[in-house]
C-alpha positions as CSV (number, residue, x, y, z in Angstrom):
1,X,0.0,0.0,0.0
2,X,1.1,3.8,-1.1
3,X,0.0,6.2,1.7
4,X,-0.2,9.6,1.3
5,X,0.1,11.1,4.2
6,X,-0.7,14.6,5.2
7,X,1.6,16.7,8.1
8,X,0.7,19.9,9.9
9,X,0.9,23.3,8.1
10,X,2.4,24.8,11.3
11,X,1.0,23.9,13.9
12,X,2.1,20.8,15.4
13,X,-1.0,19.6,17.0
14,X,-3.1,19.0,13.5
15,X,-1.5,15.9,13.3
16,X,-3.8,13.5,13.3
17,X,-3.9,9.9,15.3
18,X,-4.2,8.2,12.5
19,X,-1.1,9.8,10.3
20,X,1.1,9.0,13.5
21,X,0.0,5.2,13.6
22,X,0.3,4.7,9.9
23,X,4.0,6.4,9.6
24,X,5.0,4.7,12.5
25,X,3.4,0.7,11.2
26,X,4.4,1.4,7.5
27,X,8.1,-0.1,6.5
28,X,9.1,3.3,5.0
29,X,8.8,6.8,4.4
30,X,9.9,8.9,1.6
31,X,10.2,12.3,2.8
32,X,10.7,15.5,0.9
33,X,13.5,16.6,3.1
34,X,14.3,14.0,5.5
35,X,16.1,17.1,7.8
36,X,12.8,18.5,8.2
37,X,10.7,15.6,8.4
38,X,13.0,14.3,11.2
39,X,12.3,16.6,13.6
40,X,8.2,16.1,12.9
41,X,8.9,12.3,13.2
42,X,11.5,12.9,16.6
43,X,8.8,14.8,18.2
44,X,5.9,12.3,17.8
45,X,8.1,9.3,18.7
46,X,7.8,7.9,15.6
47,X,11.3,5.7,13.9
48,X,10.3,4.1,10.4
49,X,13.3,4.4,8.2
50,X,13.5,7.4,5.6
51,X,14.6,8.3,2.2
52,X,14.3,11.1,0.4
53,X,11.5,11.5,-2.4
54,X,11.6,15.3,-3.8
55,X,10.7,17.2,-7.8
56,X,14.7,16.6,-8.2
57,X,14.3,13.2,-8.1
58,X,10.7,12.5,-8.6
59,X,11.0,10.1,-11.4
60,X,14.3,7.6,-10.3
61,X,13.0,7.6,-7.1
62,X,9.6,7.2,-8.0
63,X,10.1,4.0,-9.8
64,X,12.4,2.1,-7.3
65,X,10.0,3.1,-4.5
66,X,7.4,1.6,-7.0
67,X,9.4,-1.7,-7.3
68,X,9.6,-1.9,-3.9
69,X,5.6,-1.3,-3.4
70,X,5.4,-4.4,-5.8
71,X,7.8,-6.2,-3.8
72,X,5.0,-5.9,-0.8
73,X,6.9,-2.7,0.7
74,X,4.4,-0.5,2.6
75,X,5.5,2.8,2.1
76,X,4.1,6.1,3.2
77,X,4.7,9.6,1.5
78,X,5.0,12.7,3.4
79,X,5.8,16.7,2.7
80,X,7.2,19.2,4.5
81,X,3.7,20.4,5.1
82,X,0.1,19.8,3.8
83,X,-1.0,16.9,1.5
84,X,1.2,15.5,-0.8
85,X,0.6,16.1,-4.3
86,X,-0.8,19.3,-4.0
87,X,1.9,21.6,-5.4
88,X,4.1,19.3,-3.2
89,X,6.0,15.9,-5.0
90,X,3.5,12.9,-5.3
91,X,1.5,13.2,-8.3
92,X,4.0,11.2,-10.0
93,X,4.7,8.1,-7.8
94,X,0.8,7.6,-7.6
95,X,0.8,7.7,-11.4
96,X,3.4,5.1,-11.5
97,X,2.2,2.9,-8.3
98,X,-1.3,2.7,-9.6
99,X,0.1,1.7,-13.2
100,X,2.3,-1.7,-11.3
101,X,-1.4,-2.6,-9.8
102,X,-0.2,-0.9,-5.8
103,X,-3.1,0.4,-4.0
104,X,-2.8,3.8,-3.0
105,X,-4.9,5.9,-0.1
106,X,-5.0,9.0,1.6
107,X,-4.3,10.1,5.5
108,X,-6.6,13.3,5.3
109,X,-5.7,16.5,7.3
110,X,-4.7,20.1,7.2
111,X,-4.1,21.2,3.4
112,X,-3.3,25.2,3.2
113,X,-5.4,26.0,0.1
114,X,-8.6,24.9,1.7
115,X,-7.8,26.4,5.0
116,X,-6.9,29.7,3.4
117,X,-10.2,29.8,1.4
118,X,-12.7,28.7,4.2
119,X,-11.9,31.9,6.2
120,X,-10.5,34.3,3.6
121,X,-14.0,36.1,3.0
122,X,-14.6,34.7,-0.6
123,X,-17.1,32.5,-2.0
124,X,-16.4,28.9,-1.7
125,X,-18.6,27.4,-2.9
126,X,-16.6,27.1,-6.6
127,X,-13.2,27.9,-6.6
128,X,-10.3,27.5,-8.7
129,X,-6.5,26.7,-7.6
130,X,-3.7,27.7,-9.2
131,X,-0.7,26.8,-7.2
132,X,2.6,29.0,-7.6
133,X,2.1,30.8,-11.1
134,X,4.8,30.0,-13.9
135,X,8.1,31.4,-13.9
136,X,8.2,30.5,-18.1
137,X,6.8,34.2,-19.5
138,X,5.2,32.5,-22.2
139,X,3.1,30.2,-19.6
140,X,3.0,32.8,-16.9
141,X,0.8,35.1,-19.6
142,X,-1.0,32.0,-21.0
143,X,-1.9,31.2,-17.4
144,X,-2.7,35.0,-16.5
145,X,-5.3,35.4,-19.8
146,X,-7.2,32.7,-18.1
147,X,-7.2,33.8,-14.7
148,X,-8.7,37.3,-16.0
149,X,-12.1,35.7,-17.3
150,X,-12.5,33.1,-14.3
151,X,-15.7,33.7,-12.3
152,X,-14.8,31.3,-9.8
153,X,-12.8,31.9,-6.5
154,X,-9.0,31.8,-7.2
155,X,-6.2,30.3,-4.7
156,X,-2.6,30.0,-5.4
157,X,0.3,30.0,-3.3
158,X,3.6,32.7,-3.3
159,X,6.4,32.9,-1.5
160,X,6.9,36.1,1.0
161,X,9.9,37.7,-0.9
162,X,8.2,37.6,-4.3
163,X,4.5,38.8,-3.4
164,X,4.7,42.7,-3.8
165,X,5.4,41.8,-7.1
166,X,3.2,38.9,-8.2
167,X,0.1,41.3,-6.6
168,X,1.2,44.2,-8.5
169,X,1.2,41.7,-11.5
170,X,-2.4,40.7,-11.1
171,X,-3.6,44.0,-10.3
172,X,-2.5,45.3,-14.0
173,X,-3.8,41.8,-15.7
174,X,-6.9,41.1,-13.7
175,X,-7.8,44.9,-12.7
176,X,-6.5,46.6,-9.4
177,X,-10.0,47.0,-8.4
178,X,-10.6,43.0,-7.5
179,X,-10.6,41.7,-3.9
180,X,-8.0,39.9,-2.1
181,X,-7.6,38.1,0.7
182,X,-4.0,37.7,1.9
183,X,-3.7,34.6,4.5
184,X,-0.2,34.5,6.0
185,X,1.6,32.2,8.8
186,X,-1.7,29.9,8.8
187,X,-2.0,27.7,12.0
188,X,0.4,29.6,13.9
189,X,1.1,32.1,16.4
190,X,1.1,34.9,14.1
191,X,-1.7,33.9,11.6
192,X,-2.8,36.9,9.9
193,X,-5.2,37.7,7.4
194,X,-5.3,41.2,5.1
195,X,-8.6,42.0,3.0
196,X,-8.0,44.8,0.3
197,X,-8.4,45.5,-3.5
198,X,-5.4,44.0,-5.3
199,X,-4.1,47.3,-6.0
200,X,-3.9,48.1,-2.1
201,X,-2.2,44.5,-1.1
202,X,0.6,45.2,-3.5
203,X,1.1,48.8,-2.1
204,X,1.0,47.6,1.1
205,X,3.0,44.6,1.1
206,X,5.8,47.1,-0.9
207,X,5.9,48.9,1.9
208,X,5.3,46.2,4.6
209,X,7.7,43.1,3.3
210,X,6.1,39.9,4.9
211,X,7.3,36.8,6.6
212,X,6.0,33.3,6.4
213,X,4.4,31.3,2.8
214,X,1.5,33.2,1.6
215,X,-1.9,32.0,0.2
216,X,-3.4,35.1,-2.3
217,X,-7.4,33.9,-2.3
218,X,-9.0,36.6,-5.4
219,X,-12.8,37.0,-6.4
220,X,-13.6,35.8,-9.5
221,X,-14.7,38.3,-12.2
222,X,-18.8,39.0,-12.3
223,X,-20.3,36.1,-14.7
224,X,-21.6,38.9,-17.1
225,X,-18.5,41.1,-17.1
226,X,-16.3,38.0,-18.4
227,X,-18.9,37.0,-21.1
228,X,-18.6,40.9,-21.7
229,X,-14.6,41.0,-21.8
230,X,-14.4,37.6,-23.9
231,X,-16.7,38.8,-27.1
232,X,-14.8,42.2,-26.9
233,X,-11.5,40.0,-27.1
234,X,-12.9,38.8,-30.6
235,X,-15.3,41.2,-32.3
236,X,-12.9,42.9,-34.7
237,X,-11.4,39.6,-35.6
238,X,-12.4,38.1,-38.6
239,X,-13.5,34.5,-38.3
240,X,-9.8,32.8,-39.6
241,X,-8.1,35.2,-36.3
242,X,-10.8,34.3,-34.2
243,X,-10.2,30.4,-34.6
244,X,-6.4,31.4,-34.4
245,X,-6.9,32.9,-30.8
246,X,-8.5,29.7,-29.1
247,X,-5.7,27.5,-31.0
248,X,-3.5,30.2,-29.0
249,X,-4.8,29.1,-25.6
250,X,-4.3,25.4,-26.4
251,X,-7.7,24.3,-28.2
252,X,-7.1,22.1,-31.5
253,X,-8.4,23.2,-34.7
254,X,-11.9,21.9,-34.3
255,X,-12.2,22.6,-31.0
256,X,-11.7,25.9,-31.7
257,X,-14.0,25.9,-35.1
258,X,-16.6,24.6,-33.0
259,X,-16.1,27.1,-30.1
260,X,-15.9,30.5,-33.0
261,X,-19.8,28.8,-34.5
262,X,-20.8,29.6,-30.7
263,X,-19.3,32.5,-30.1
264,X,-20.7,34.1,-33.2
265,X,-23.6,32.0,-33.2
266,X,-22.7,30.2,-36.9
267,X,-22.6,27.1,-38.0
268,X,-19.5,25.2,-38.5
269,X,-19.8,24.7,-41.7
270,X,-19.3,28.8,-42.3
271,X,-16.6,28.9,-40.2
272,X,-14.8,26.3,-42.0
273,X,-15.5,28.2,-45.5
274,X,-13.9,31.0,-43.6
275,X,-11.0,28.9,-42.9
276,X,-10.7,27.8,-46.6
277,X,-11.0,31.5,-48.1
């Protein structure tokens, strides 16, 4: 069995009784940083064997952990904090254990995206994450054209030195004018939460440099104001540029016919002509 295995986001005692039993029965754990992870695992008593399982080495460790899980291995998975496989290493060893046929579960607990959202202000009912945004300029804009028509509730994650910048950054693609919530230092003794308009939080965190990861949590655009922004976006194209935009964002060629037809409310057929001409 593959265990993934959440650990506290701070504070200490949001481990659960369960994640201590199954890290300390399981035959081993592969830690993102075994440093940090021994002093979690030295405080709770707990002395399973470690190795290191981290992005760097995601894939050669991923499938020798794998052979050992076919081997009958019971192995558990943690992070330095939060759920692994959420913007934390994982994704790819449950690809490859569930591919050899190894059952793999989850030990629940605190995740930061979730814990962010639920008392940042902002709708959760649908929401959106987003993670850390590309550093690759060409994915960074691909990513921030989509962010600026999503009506749902957004959550990513930035680190404190960079997020003056990446809020001044959202404010001039998504419109200084949108709320944030800024959720810093969650679980622990100085867990704080600012509310402003984008605009403001990069102003203020210019002139106020924080300490501690960051979760930004941003209301989603008005429903009508995207469907608004989006046909502006493609009015003055002619039909062949308006297919060429959605290939731009990743759509293949008929997925894009097919969403031009609704967009101008056409048939396929005379959007293919188009395309011929």
């Amino acid at each position: 069995m593959l265990y993934l295995v959440t650990t506290p986001i701070g504070n200490l005692e949001d481990m659960t009784a369960r994640a201590i039993r199954v890290l300390s029965e399981v035959d081993l754990i592969a830690a993102e940083d075994t440093r940090n992870s021994k002093k979690l695992l030295s405080h709770f008593a707990i002395h399973t064997p470690m190795t290191s399982y981290h992005n760097n080495n995601r894939f050669d460790k991923g499938r020798e952990l794998t052979e050992m899980l076919v081997a009958g291995k019971n192995i558990a998975v943690i992070t330095d904090a939060g759920m692994p496989g959420i913007s934390d290493p994982g994704e790819e060893l449950v690809k490859m254990a569930q591919e050899a046929g190894v059952e793999v579960t989850a030990v629940p607990g605190a995740c930061a995206c979730v814990t962010a959202l639920t008392i940042s202000g902002m709708p959760t009912r649908r929401f959106c994450f987003e993670a850390f945004l590309p550093t690759e300029k060409k994915e960074r804009a691909r990513v921030m054209e989509e962010l600026k028509r999503e009506t749902r509730t957004i959550v990513m994650y930035e680190a404190p030195h960079r997020l003056a910048k990446t809020l001044a950054e959202l404010a001039g693609e998504l419109g200084g004018g949108r709320k944030v919530s800024i959720l810093r230092e969650l679980t622990k003794l100085h867990e704080s939460r600012y509310i402003a308009t984008l605009a403001e939080a990069a102003e203020f965190y210019e002139e106020n440099p924080p300490k501690g990861e960051c979760v930004i949590v941003i209301e989603g655009v008005d429903p009508e104001e995207a469907k608004r922004a989006e046909q502006a976006s493609w009015e003055e194209l002619t039909i062949a540029e308006h297919v060429a935009m959605y290939e731009a964002q990743g759509m293949d060629r008929k997925e894009a016919m097919k969403a031009v037809a609704a967009d101008r409310g056409i048939g396929k057929r005379e959007v293919y002509q188009a395309l011929l001409q």
